[in-house]
C-alpha positions in Angstrom: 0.0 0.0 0.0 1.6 3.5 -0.8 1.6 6.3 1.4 -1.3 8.4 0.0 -3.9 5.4 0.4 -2.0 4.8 3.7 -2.9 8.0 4.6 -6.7 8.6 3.2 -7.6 5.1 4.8 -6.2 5.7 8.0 -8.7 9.1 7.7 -11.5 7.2 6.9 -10.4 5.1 10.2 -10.5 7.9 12.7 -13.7 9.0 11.0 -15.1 6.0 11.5 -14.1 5.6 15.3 -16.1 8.5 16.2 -19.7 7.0 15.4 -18.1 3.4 15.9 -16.2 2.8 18.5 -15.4 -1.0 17.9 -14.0 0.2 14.3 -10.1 -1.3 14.7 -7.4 -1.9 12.0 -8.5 -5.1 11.9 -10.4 -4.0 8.6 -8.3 -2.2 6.8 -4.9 -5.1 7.4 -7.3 -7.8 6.8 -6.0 -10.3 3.8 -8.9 -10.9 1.6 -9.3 -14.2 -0.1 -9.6 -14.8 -3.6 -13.6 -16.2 -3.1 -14.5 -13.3 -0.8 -13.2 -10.7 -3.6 -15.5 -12.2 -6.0 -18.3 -13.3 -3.9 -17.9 -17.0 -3.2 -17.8 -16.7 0.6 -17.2 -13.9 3.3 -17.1 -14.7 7.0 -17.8 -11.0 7.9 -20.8 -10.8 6.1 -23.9 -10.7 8.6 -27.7 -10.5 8.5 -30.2 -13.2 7.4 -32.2 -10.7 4.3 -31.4 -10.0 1.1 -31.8 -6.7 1.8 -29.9 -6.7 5.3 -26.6 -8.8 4.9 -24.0 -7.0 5.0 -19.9 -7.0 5.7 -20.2 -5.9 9.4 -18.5 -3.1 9.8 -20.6 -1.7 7.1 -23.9 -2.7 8.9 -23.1 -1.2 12.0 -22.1 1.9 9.9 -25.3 1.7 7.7 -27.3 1.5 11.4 -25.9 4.8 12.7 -26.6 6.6 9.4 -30.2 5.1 8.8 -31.0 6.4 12.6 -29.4 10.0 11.7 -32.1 9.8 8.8 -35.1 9.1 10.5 -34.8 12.0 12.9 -35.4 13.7 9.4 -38.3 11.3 8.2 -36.4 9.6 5.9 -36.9 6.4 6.3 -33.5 4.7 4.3 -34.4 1.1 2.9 -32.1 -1.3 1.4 -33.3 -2.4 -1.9 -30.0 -4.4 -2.8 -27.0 -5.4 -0.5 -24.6 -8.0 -0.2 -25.1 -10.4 -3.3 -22.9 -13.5 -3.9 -21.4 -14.9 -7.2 -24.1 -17.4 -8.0 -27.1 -14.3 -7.8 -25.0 -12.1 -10.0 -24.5 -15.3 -12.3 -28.3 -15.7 -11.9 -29.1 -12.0 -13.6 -26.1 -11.7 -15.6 -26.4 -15.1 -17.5 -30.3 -14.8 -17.6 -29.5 -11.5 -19.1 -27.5 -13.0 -21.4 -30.1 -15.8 -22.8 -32.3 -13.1 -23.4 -30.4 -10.8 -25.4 -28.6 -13.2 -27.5 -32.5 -15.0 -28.1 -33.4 -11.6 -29.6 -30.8 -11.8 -31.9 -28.2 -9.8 -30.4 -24.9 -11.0 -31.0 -22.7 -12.2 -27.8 -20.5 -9.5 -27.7 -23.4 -6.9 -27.9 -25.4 -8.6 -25.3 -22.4 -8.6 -23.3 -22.1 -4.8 -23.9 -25.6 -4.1 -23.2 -25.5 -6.3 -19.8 -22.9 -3.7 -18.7 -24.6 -0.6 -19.1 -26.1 -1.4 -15.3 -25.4 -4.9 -13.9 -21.8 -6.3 -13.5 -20.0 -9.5 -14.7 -20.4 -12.1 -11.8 -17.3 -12.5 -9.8 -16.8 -8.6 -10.3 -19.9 -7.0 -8.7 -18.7 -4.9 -5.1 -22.0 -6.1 -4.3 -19.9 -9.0 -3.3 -18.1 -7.1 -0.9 -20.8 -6.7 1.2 -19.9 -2.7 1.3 -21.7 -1.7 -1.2 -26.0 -0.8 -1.2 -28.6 0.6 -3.2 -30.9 2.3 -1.1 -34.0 4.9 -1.5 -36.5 6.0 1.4 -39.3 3.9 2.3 -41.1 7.0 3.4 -41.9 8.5 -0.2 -45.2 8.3 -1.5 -46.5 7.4 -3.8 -43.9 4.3 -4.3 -42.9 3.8 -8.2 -43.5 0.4 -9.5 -39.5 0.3 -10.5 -37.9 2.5 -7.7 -34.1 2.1 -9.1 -34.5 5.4 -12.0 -32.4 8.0 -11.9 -35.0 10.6 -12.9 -36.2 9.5 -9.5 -33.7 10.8 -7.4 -33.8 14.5 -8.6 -36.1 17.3 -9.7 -40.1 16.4 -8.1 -38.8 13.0 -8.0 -39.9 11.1 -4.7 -36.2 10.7 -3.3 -35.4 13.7 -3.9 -35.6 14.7 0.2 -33.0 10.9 0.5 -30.6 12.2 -2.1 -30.1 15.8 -1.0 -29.5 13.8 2.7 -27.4 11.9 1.4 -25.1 14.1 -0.4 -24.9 16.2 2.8 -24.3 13.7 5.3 -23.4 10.3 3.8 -19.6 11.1 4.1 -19.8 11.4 8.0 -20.9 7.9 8.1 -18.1 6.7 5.7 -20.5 6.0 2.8 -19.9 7.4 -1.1 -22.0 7.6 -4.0 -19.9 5.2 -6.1 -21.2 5.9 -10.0 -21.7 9.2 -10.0 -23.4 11.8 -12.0 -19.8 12.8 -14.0 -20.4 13.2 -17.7 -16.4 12.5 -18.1 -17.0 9.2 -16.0 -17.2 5.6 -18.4 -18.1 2.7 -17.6 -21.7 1.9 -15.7 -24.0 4.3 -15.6 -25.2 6.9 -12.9 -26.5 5.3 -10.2 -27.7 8.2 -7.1 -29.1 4.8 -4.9 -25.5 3.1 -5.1 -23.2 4.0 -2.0 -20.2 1.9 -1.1 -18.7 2.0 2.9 -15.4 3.5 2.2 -13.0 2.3 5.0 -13.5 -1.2 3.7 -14.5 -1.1 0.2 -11.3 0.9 -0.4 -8.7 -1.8 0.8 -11.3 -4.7 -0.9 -10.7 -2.9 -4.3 -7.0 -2.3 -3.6 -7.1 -6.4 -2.9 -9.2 -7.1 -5.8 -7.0 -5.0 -8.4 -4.1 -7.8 -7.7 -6.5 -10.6 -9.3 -6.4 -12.1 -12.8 -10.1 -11.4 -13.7 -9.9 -12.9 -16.7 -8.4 -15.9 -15.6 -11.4 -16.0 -13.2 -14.1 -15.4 -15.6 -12.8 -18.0 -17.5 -12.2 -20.5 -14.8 -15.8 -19.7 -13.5 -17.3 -20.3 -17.4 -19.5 -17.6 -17.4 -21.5 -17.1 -20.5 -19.8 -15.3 -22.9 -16.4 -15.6 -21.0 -14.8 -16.9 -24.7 -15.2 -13.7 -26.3 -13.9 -11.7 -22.5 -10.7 -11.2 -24.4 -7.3 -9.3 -23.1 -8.5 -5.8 -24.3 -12.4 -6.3 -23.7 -11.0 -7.0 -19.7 -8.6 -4.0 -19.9 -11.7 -1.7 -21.1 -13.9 -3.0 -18.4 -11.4 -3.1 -15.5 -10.4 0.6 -16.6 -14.1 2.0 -17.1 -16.3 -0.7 -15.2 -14.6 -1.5 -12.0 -12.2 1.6 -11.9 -13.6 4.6 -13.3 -16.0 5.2 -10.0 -16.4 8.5 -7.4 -12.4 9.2 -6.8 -13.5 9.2 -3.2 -13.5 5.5 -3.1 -10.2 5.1 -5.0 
């Protein structure tokens, strides 16, 4: 690890301390195993829900800020948190079916999967740091809550977003694909916020793997066309090209 990120984590650290007490080092010298990077297994990952598993340090994080809300009446709800490799190999490959049924090509349905969901084994939904939330409190509830257009304007999360960007920070939480017309990769995503202190070491873990050996070794649908350059694109602009705050 060099000095700068040295430096910025041990920041997020101290933060941290302050609304958690029990935060330690632990987290941030922890070595992460190849299946926990790409969602295969993660002993720190509690909860029983879809919606409320989490890596730990991130639920107890996500508790203080949810409670911070409500004294605003915003009720925060967790549409999507932890998810492993065989649920993101669920929607990608069912994606993929789909696509490639309506005539698409493999290479453009893979293209078109990546607009919004990740290739399994590279989601940070597998971290357990990462969740998509929006406020349970807004009425009336859209049919499909997860829209940008949602988030801003007369939208109803409009009250959870400007929150958000005013106080996510203090609870070590970033917007991860954000609104930045210069940004690549997926697109803008106001409901995605990733727990810093841990997400940051998790990425620096996960930048040391061979994803395309993995993909490969996984045989995910498409993975014979997940060539040298298509998994220099996507790492670049998929996986790395996210809010500089999480970096």
């Amino acid at each position: 690890m060099n000095r700068n990120k040295f430096i910025k984590i041990t920041a997020l650290a101290s933060a941290g301390i302050g609304i958690l007490p029990q935060l330690s080092f632990r987290s941030f010298q922890e070595s992460f195993t190849r299946d926990q990077l790409i969602g295969k297994g993660n002993k720190d990952i509690v909860g029983n829900t879809y919606t409320s598993k989490m890596q730990k340090d991130t639920s107890e994080a996500f508790q203080k800020m949810k409670l911070a809300a409500s004294e605003e009446n915003i009720q925060i709800e967790v549409v999507s948190a932890y998810r492993s490799f065989q649920r993101q190999k669920e929607i990608y490959e069912g994606k993929y079916k789909k696509f490639t049924k309506q005539g698409l090509s493999p290479m453009a349905a893979i293209e078109k999967i990546i607009e919004y969901s990740t290739i399994p084994g590279t989601s940070r939904h597998h971290w357990g740091t990462d969740i998509d939330i929006i406020d349970a409190n807004a009425k009336p509830r859209p049919a499909s809550v997860l829209q940008p257009q949602l988030f801003h304007g007369d939208g109803p999360f409009c009250k959870l977003k400007d929150w958000l960007t005013k106080n996510a920070a203090t609870y070590g939480f970033y917007e991860v694909y954000t609104d930045n017309a210069n940004r690549k990769g997926f697109k803008y995503e106001p409901w995605h916020f990733s727990y810093a202190p841990v997400s940051i070491p998790m990425l620096a873990a996960y930048k040391k793997l061979d994803v395309q050996k993995i993909l490969q070794e996984e045989k995910i649908a498409g993975s014979e066309y997940f060539s040298e350059a298509f998994i220099g694109k996507y790492r670049s602009e998929n996986i790395l090209d996210i809010n500089p705050e999480l970096l």
